[in-house]
mmCIF file of the N, C-alpha and C atoms, coordinates in Angstrom:
data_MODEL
# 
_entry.id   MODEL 
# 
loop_
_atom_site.group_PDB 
_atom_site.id 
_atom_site.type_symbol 
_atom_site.label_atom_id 
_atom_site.label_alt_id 
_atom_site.label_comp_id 
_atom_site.label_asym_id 
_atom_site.label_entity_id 
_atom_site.label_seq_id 
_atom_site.pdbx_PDB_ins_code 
_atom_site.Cartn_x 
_atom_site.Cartn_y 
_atom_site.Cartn_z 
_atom_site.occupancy 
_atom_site.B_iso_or_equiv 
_atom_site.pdbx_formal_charge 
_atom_site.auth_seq_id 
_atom_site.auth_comp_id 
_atom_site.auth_asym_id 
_atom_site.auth_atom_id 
_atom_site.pdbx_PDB_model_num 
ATOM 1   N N  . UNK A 1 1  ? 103.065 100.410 102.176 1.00 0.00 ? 1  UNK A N  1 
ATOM 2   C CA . UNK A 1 1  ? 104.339 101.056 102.359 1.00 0.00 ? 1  UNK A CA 1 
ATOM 3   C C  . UNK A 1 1  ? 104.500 101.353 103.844 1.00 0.00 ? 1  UNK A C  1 
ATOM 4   N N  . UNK A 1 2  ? 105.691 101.425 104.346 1.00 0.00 ? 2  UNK A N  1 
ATOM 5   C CA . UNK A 1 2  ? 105.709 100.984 105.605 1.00 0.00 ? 2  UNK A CA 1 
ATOM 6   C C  . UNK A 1 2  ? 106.826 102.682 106.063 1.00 0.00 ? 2  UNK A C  1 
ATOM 7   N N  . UNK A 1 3  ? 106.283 102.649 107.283 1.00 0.00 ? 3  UNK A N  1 
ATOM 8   C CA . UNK A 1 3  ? 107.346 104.270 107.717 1.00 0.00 ? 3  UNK A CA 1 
ATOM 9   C C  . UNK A 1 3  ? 108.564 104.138 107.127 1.00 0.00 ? 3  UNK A C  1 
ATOM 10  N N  . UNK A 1 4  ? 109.332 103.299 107.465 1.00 0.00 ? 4  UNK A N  1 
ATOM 11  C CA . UNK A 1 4  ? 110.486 103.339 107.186 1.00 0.00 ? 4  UNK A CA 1 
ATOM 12  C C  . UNK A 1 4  ? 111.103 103.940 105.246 1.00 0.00 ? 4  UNK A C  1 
ATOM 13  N N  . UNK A 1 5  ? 110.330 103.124 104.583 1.00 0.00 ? 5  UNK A N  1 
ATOM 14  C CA . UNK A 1 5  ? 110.277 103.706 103.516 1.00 0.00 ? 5  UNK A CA 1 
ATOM 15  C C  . UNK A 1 5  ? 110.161 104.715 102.864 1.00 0.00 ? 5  UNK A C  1 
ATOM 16  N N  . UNK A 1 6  ? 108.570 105.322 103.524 1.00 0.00 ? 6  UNK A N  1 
ATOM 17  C CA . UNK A 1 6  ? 108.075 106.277 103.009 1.00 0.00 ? 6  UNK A CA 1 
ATOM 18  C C  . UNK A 1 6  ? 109.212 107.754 103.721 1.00 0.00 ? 6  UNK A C  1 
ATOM 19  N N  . UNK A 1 7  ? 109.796 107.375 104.575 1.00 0.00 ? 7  UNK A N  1 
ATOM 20  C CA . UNK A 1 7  ? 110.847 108.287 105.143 1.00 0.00 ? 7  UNK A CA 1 
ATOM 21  C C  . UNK A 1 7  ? 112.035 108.113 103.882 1.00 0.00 ? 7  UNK A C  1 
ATOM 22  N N  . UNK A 1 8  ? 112.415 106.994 103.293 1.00 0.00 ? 8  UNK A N  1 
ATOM 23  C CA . UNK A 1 8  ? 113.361 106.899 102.577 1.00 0.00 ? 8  UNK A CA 1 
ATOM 24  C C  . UNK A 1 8  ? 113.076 107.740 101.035 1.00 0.00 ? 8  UNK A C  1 
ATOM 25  N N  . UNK A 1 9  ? 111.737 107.673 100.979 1.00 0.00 ? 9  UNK A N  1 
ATOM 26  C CA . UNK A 1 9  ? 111.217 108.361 99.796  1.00 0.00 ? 9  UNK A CA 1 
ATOM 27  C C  . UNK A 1 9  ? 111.081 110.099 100.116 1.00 0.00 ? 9  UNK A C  1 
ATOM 28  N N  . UNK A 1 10 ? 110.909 110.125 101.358 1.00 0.00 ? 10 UNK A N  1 
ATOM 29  C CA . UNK A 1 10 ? 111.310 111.872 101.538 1.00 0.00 ? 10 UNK A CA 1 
ATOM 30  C C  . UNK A 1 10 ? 112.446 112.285 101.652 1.00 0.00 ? 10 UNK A C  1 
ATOM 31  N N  . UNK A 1 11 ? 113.108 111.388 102.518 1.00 0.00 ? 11 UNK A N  1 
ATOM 32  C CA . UNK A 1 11 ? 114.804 111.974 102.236 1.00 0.00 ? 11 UNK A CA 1 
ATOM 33  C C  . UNK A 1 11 ? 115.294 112.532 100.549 1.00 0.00 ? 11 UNK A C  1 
ATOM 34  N N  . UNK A 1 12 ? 114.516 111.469 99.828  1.00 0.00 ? 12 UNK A N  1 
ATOM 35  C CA . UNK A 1 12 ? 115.208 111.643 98.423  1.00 0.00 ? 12 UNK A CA 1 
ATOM 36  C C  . UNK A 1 12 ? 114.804 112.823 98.046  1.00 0.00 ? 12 UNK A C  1 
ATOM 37  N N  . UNK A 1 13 ? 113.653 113.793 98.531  1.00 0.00 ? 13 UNK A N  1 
ATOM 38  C CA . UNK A 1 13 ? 112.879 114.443 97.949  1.00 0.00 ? 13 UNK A CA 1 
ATOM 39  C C  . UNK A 1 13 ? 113.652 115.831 98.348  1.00 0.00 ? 13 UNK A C  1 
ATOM 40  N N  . UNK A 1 14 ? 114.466 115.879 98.773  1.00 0.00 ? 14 UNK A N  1 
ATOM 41  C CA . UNK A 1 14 ? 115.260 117.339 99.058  1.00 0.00 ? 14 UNK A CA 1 
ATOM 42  C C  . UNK A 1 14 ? 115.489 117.617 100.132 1.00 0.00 ? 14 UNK A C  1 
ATOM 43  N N  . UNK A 1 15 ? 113.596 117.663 100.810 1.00 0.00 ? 15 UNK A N  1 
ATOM 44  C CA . UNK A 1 15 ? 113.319 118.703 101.539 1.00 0.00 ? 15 UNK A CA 1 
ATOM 45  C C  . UNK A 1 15 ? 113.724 118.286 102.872 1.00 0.00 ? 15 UNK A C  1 
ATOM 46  N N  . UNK A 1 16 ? 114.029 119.244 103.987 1.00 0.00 ? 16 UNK A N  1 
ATOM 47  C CA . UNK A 1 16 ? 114.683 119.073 105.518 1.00 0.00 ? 16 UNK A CA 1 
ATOM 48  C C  . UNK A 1 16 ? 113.246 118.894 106.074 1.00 0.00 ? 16 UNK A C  1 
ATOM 49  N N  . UNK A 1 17 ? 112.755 117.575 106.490 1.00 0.00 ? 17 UNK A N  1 
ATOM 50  C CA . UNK A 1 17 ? 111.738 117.486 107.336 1.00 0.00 ? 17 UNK A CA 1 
ATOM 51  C C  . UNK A 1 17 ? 112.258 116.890 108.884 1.00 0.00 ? 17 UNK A C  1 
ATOM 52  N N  . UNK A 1 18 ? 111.428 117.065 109.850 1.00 0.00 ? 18 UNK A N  1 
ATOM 53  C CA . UNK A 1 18 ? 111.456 116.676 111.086 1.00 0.00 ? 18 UNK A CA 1 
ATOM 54  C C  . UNK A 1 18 ? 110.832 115.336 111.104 1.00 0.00 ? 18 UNK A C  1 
ATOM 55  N N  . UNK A 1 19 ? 111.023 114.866 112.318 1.00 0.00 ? 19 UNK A N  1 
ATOM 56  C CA . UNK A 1 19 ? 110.057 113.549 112.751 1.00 0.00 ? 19 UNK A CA 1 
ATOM 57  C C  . UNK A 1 19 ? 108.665 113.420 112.340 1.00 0.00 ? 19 UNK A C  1 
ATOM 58  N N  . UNK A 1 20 ? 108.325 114.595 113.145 1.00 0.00 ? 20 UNK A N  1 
ATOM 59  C CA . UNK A 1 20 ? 107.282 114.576 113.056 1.00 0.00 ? 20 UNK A CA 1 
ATOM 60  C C  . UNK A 1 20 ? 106.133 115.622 112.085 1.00 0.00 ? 20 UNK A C  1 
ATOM 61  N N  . UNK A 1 21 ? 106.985 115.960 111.480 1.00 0.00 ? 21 UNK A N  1 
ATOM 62  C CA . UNK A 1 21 ? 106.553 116.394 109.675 1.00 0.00 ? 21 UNK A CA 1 
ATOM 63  C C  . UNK A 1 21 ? 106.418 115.204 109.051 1.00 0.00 ? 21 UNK A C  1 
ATOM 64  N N  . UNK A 1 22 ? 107.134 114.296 109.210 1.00 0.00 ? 22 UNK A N  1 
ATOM 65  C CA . UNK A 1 22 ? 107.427 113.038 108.515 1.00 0.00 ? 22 UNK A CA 1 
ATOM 66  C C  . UNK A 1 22 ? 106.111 112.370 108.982 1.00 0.00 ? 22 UNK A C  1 
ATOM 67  N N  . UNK A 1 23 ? 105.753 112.114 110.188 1.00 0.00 ? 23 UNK A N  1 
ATOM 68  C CA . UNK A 1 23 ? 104.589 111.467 111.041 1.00 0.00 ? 23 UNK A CA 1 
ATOM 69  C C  . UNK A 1 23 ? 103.248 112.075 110.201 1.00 0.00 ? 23 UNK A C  1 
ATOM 70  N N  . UNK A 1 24 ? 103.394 113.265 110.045 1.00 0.00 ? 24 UNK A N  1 
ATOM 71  C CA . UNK A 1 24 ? 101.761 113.978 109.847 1.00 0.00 ? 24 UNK A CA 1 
ATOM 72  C C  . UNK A 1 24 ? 101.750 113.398 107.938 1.00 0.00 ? 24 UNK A C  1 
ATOM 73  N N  . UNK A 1 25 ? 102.799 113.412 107.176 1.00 0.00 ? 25 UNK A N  1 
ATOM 74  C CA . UNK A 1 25 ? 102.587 113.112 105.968 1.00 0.00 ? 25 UNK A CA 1 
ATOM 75  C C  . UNK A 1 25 ? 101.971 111.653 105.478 1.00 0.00 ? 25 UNK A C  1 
ATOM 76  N N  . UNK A 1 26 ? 102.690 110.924 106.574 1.00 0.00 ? 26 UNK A N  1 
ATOM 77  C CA . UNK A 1 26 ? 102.921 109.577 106.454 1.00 0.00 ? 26 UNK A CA 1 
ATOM 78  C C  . UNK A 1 26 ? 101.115 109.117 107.024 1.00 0.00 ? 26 UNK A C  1 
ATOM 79  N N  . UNK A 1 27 ? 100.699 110.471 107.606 1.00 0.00 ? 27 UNK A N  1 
ATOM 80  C CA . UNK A 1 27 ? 99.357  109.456 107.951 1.00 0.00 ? 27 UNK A CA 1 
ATOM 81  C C  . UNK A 1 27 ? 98.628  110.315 106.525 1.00 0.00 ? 27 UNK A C  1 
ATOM 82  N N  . UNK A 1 28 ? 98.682  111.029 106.768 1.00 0.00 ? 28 UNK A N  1 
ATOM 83  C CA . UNK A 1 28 ? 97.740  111.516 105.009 1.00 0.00 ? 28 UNK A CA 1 
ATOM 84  C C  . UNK A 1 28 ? 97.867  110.841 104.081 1.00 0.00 ? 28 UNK A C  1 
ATOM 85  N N  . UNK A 1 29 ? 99.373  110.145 103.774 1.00 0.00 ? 29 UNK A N  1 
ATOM 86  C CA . UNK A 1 29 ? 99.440  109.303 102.608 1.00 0.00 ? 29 UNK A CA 1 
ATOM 87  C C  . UNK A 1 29 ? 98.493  108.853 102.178 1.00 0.00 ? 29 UNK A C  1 
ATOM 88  N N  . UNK A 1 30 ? 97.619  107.996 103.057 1.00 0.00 ? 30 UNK A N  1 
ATOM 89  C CA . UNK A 1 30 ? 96.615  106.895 102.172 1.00 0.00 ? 30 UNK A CA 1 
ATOM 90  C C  . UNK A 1 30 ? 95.749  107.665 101.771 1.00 0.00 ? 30 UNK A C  1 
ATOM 91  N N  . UNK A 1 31 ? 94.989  108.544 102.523 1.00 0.00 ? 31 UNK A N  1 
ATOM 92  C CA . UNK A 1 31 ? 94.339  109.740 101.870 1.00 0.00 ? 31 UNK A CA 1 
ATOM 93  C C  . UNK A 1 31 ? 94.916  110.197 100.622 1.00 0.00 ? 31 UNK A C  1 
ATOM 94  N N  . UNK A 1 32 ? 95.844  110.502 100.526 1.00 0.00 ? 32 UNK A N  1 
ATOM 95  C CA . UNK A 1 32 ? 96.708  111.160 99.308  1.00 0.00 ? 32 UNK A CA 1 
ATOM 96  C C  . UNK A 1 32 ? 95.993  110.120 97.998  1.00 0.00 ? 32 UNK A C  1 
ATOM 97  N N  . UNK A 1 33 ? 96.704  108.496 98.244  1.00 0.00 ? 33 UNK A N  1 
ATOM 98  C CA . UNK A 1 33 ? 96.790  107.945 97.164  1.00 0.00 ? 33 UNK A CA 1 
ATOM 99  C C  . UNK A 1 33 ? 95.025  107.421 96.838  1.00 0.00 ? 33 UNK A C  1 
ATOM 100 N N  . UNK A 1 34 ? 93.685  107.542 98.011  1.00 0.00 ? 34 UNK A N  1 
ATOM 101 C CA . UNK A 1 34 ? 92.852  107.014 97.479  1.00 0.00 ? 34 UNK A CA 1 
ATOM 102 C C  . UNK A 1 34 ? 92.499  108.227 96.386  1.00 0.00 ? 34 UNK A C  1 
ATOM 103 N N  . UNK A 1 35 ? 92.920  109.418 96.430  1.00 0.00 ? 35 UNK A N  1 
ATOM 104 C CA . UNK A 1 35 ? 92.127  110.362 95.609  1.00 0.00 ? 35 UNK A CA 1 
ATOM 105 C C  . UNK A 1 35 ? 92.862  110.273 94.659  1.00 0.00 ? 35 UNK A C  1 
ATOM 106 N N  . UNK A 1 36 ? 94.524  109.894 94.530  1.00 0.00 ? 36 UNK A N  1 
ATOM 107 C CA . UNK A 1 36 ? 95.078  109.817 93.171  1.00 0.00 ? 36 UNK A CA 1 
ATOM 108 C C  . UNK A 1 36 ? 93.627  108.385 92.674  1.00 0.00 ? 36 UNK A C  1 
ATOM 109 N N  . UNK A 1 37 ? 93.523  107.612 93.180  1.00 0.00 ? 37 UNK A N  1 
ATOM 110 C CA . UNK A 1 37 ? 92.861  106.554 92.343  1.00 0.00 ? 37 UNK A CA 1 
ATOM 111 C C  . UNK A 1 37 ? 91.661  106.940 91.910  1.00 0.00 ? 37 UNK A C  1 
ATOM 112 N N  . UNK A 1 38 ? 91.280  107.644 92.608  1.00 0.00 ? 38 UNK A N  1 
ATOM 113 C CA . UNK A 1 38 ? 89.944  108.436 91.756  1.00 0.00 ? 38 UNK A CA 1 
ATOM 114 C C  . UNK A 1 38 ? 89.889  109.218 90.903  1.00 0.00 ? 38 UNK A C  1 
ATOM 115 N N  . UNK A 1 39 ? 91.029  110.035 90.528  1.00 0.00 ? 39 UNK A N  1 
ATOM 116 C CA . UNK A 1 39 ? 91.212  111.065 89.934  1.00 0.00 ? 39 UNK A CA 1 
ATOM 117 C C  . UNK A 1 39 ? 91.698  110.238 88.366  1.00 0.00 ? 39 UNK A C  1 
ATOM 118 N N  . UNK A 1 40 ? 92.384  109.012 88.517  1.00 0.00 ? 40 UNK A N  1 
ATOM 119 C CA . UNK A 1 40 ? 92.940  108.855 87.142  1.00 0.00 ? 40 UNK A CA 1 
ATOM 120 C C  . UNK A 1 40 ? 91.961  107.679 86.251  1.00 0.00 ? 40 UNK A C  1 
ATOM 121 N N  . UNK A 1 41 ? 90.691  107.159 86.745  1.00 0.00 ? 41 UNK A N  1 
ATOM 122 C CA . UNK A 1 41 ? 90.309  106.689 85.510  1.00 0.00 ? 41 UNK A CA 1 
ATOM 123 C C  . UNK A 1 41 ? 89.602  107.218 84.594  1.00 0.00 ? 41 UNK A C  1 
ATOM 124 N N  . UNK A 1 42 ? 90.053  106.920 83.281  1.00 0.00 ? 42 UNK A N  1 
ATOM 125 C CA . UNK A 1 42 ? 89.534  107.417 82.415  1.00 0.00 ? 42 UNK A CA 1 
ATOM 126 C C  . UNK A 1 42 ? 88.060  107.950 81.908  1.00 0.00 ? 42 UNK A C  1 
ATOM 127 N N  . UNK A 1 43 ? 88.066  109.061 81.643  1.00 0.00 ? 43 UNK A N  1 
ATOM 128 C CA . UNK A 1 43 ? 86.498  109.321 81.637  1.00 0.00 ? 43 UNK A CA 1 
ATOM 129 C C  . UNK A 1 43 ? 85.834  109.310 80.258  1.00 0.00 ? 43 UNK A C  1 
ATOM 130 N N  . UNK A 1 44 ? 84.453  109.071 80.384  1.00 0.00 ? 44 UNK A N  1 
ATOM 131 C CA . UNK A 1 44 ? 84.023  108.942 79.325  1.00 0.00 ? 44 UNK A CA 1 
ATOM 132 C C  . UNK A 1 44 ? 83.479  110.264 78.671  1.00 0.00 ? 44 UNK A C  1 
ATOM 133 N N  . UNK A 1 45 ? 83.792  110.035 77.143  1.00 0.00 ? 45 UNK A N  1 
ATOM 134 C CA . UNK A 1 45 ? 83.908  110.920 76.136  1.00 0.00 ? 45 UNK A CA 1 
ATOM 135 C C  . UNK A 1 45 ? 82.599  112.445 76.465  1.00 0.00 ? 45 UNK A C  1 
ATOM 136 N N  . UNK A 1 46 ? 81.189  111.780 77.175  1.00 0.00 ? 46 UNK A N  1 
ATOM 137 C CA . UNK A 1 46 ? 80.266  113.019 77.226  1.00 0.00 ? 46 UNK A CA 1 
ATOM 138 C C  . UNK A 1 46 ? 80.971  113.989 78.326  1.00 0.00 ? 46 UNK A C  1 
ATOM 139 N N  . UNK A 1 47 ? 82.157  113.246 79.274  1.00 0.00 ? 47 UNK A N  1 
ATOM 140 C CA . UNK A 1 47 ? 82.274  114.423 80.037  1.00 0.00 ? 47 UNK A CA 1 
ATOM 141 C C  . UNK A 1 47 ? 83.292  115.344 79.721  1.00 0.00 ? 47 UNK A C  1 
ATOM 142 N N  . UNK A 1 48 ? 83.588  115.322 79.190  1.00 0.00 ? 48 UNK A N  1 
ATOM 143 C CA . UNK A 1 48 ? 84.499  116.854 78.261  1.00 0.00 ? 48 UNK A CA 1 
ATOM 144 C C  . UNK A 1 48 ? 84.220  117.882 78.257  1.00 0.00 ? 48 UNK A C  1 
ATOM 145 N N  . UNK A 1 49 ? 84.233  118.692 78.224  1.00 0.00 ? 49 UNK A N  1 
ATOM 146 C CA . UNK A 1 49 ? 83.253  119.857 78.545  1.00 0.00 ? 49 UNK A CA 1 
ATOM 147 C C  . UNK A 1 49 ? 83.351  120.109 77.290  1.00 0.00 ? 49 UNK A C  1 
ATOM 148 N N  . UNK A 1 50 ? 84.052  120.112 75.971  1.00 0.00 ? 50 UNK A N  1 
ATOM 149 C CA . UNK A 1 50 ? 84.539  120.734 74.676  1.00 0.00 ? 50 UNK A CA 1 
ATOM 150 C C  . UNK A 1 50 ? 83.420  119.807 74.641  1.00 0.00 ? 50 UNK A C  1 
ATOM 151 N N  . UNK A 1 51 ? 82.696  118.720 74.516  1.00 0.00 ? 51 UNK A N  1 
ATOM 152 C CA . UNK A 1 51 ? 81.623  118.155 73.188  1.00 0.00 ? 51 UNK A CA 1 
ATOM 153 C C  . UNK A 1 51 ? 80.268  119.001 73.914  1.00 0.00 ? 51 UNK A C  1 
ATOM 154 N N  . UNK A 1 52 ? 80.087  119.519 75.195  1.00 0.00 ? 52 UNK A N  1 
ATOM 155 C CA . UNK A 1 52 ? 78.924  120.208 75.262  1.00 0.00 ? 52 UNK A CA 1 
ATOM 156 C C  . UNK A 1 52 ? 79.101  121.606 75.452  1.00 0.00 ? 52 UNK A C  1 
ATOM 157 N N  . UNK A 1 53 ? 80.288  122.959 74.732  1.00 0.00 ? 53 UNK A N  1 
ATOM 158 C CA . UNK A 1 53 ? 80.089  123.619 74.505  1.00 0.00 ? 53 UNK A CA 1 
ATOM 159 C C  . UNK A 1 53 ? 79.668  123.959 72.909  1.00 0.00 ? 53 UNK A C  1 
ATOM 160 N N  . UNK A 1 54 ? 79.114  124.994 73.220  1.00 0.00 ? 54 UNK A N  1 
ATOM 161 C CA . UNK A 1 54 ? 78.335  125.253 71.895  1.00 0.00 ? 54 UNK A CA 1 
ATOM 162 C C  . UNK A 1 54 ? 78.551  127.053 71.760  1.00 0.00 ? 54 UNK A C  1 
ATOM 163 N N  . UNK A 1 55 ? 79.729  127.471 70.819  1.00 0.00 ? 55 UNK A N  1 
ATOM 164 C CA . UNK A 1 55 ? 79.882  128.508 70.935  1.00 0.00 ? 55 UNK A CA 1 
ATOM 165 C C  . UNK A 1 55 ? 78.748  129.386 70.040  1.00 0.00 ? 55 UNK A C  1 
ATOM 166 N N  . UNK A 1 56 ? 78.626  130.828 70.171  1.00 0.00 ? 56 UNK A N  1 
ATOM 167 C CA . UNK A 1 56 ? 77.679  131.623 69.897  1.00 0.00 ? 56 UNK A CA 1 
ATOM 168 C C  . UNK A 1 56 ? 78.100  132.224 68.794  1.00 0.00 ? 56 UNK A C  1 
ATOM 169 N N  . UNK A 1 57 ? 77.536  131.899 67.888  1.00 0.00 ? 57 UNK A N  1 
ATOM 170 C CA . UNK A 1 57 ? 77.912  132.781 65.968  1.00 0.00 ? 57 UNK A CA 1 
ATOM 171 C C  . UNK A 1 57 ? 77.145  133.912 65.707  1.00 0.00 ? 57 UNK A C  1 
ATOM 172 N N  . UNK A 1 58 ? 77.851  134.489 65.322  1.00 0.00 ? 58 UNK A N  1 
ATOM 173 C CA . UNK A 1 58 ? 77.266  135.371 64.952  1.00 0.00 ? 58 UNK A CA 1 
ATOM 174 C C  . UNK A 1 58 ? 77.466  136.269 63.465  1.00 0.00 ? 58 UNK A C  1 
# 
């Protein structure tokens, strides 16, 4: 995605940014999206925390 765009995608977004608000976002982006890619694959079933709690009866 290229400045120009990613400016077109903030305009849409409401908010009154400057140049160079626009500059500081636009370099985090890729940062932004490698952690979306880490964050969304699916995990496997032991890490749930619900199959290794074990509540206390009493």
């Amino acid at each position: 995605m290229g400045k120009d765009e990613f400016s077109i995608i903030m305009d849409r977004t409401g908010l009154t940014l400057s140049h160079e608000q626009k500059s500081v976002l636009f370099a985090a982006y890729p940062l932004f999206q490698a952690m979306v890619a880490r964050a969304t694959p699916p995990m496997p079933r032991e890490a749930e925390p619900a199959v290794m709690f074990a509540p206390e009866v009493k």
